[in-house]
PAVO-712179 format. One record per residue: residue in three letters; x negated, y negated, z of N, C-alpha, C in turn. Coordinates in steps of 0.1 Angstrom, whole numbers, plus 5000, padded with zeros to 4 digits. Atoms other than C-alpha are relative to their C-alpha. Layout:
N
AlaXYZXYZXYZ;...
//
This chain:
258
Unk499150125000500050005000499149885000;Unk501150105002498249684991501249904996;Unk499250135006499349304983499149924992;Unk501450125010497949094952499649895010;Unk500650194992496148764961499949924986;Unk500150115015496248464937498849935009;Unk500550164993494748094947500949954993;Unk499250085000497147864948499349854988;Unk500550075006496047644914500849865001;Unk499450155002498847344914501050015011;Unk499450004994501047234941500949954990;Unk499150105011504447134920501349975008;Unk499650074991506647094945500950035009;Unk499649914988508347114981501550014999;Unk498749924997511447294989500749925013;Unk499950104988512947045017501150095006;Unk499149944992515047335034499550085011;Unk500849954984514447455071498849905004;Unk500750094996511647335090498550014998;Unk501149975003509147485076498849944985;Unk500550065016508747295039499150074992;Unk500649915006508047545022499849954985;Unk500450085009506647454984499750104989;Unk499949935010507147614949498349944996;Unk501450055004503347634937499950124984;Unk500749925012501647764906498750095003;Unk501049884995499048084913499149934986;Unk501449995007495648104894500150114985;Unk499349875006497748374876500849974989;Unk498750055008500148134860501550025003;Unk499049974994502748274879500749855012;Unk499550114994505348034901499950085014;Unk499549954987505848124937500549925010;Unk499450074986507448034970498749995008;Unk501149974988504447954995500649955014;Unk499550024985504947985030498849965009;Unk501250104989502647775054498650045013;Unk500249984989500247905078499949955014;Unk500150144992499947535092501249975004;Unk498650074996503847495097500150045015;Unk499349984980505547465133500150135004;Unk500149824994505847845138499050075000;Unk500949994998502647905129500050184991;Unk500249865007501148255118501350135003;Unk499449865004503648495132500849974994;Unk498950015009506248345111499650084989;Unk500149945013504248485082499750155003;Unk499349835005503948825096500850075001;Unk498249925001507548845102500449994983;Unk499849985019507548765065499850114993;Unk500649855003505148995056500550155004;Unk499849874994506049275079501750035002;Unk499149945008509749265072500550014985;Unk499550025008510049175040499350164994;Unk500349835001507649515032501050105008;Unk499349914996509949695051501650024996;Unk498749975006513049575034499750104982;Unk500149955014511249705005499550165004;Unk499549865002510750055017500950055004;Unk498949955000514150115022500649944989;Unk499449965013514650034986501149874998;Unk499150084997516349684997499649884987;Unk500850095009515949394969499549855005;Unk500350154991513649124978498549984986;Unk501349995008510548964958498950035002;Unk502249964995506849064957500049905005;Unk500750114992505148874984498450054992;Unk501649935007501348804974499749905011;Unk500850134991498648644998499549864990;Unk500450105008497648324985498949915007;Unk501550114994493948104992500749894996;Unk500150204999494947724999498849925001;Unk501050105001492547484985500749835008;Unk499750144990492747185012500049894992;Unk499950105010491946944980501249974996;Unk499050035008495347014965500549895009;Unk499050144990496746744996499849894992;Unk500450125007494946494969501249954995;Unk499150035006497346484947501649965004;Unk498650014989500346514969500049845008;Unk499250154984502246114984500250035011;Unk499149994988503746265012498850035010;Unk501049944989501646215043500250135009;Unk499749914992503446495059499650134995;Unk500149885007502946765034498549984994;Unk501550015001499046655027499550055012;Unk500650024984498546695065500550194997;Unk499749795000500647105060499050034993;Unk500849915013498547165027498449985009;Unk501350014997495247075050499850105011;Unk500149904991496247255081500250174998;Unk499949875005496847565061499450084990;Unk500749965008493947575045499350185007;Unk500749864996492547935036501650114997;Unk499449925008494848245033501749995009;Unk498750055001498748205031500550114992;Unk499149945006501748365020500949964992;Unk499250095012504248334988500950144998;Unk499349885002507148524977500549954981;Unk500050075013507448534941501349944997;Unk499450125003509248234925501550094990;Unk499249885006512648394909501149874986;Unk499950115005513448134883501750004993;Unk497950025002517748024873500250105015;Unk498849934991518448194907500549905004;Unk499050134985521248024935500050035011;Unk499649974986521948024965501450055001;Unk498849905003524548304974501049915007;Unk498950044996527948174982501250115004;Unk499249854997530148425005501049954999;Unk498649944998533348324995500050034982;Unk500049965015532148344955499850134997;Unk500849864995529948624960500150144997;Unk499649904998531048964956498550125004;Unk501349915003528549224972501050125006;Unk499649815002528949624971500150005019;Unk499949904989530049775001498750045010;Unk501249915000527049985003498749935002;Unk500450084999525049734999499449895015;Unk499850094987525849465027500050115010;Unk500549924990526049785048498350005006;Unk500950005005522649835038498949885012;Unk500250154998521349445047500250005010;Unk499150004985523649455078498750115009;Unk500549894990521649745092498649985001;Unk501650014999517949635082500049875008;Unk499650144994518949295093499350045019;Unk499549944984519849425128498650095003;Unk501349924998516349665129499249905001;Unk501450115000514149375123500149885006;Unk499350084995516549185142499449844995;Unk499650105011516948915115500549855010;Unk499150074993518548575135500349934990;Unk499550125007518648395099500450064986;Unk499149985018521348595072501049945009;Unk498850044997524248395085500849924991;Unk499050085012527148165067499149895000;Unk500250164999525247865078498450024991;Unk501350015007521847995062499950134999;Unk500049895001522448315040498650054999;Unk501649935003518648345030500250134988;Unk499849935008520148514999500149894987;Unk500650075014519348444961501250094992;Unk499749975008521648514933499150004989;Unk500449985013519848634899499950144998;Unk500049885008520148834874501550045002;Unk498249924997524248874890499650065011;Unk500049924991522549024916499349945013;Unk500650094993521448904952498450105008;Unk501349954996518048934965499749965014;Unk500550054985516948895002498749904999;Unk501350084998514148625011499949925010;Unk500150044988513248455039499750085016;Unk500049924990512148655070499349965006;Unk500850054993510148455088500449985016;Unk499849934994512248465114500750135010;Unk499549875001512848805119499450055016;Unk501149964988510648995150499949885004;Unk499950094988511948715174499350025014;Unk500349934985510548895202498749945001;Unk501350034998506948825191499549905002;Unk500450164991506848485199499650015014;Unk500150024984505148465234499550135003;Unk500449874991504448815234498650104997;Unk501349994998501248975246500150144994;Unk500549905004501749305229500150105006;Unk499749904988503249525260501350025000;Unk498749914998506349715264501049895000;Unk499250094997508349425271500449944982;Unk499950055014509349415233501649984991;Unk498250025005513149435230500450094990;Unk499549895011513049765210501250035001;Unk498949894998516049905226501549865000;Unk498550095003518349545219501050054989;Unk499149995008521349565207500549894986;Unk500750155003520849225194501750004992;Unk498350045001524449105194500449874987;Unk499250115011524048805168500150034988;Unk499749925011524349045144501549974995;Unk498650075000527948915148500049884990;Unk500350075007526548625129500150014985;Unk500949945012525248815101501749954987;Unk498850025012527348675063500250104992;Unk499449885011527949015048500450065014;Unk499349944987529349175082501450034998;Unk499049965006532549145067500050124989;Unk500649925013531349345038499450165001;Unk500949844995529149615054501650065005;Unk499049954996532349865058499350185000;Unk500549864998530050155060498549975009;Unk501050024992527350075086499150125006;Unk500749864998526750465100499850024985;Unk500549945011526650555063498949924996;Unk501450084998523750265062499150065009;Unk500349934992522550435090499250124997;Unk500849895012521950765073499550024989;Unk501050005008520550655047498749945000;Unk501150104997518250405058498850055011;Unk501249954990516550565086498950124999;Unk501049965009514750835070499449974993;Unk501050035010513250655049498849935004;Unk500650084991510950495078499250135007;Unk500549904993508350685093498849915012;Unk501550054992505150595117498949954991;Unk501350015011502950645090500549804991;Unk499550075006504950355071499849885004;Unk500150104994505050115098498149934999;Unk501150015003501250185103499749924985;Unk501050025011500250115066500849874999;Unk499250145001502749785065499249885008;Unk500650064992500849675098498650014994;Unk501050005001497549725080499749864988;Unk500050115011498649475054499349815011;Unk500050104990498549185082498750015001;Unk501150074990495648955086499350015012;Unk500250114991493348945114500249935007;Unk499650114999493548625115501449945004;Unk498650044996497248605120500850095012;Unk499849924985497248845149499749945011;Unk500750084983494948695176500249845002;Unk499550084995496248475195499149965012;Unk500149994987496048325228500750085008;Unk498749924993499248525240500150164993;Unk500049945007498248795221498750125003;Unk501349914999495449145225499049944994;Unk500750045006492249025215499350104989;Unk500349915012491949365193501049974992;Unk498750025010494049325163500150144995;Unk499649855000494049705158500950045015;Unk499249964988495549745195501549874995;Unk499150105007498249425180500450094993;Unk499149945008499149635152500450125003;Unk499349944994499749935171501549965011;Unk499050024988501949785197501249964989;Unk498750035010504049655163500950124995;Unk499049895002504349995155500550095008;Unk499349954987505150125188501049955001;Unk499450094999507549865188501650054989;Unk499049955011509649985154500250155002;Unk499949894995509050315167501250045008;Unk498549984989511450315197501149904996;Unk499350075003513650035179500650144990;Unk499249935007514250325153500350135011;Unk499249934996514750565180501549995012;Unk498550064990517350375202500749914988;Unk499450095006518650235169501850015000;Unk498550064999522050335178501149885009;Unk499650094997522750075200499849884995;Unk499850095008522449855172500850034991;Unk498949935011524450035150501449985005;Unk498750064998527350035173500049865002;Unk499650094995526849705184500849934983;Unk499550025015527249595143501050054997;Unk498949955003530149835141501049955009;Unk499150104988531849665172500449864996;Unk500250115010530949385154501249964990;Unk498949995012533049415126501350035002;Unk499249984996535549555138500949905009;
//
């Protein structure tokens, strides 16, 4: 399992939604992308809840875009007016994250909308595993293209890791209630059948090689193990017992709905 890298050749311009200002760039590749900050207010684990859910909505087969790492040249701030966004592009110089750029998409609209069943089950149940706080009405973090929606945004997903040193105390076994939130909830009408299909497809090994993808550098903290191999086990210790006490997330979602 591996993730390309570009360099970030042109900044072309920012995305003024959430609080992170995120910024449509041009790769070294010619390709467009979404870049995600390592200098913004949340800082690095925002990008390995990116990272490390957004790979995991993709081995359950979920649709989302390639992420690639991306090198930030601190020069591009030159070009850029905005003292605020010269000041992000400087503090986040060096390696960053992007999710590829998905060009004529929209933003999903759930009363336009139509999604499968099976689907929004689907969504609903990874959601709730990576305990998601941001697919809601007020900010689906879903893309229409192609007629079809794509997941993006996961930055913050693994709420728990904020603050936390990497010890038991990790909220595997929540039920994580604002799943109630979630804008396909209506829609997920098969949640256990999400359930059985989704959870075999997840193993130890999986988590491991997902956690191998992650930086370093976006592990160690202050609040955080000063090994980043003991960090990336405790991530997967973490998804471990989240998948085996996952039925009290499952009912709580089916309660939910209901």
């Amino acid at each position: 399992m591996s993730l390309r890298s570009i360099t970030a050749a042109r900044y072309v311009t920012p995305l003024r939604e959430g609080g992170s200002l995120p910024a449509v760039i041009e790769g070294d590749d010619d390709g467009l992308y979404v870049l995600k900050f390592r200098g913004a207010g949340q800082g690095p684990k925002a990008l390995v809840a990116e990272l490390v859910a957004g790979e995991i909505a993709r081995a359950l087969g979920l649709p989302i875009p390639e992420l690639v790492f991306v090198e930030l040249d601190p020069e591009l701030a030159r070009t850029e007016p905005d003292p605020e966004i010269q000041q992000l592009i400087k503090d986040s110089a060096g390696l960053n994250l992007a999710l590829d750029y998905l060009p004529g998409s929209v933003n999903f609209d759930p009363v336009a909308e139509q999604v499968d069943g099976a689907l929004a089950s689907d969504v609903v149940w990874f959601d709730a595993f990576v305990s998601n706080v941001d697919r809601s009405f007020r900010n689906p973090n879903l893309l229409i293209w192609h007629r079809k929606p794509w997941l993006i945004d996961h930055g913050a997903a693994l709420y728990f890791h904020h603050g936390w040193d990497g010890g038991s105390q990790n909220h595997a076994g929540s039920a994580f209630p604002m799943i109630r939130e979630h804008v396909l909830l209506a829609r997920a009408d098969d949640i256990a059948g999400a359930d059985a299909r989704l959870a075999p497809k997840l193993a130890r090994e999986d988590f491991a090689a997902i956690m191998a993808l992650v930086p370093d550098a976006w592990l160690v903290g202050a609040d955080t193990p000063a090994d980043p191999a003991e960090h990336r086990a405790a991530y997967v210790e973490h998804f471990m017992q989240r998948l085996a006490q996952r039925q009290r997330f499952v009912e709580e979602a089916v309660n939910a709905r209901a």
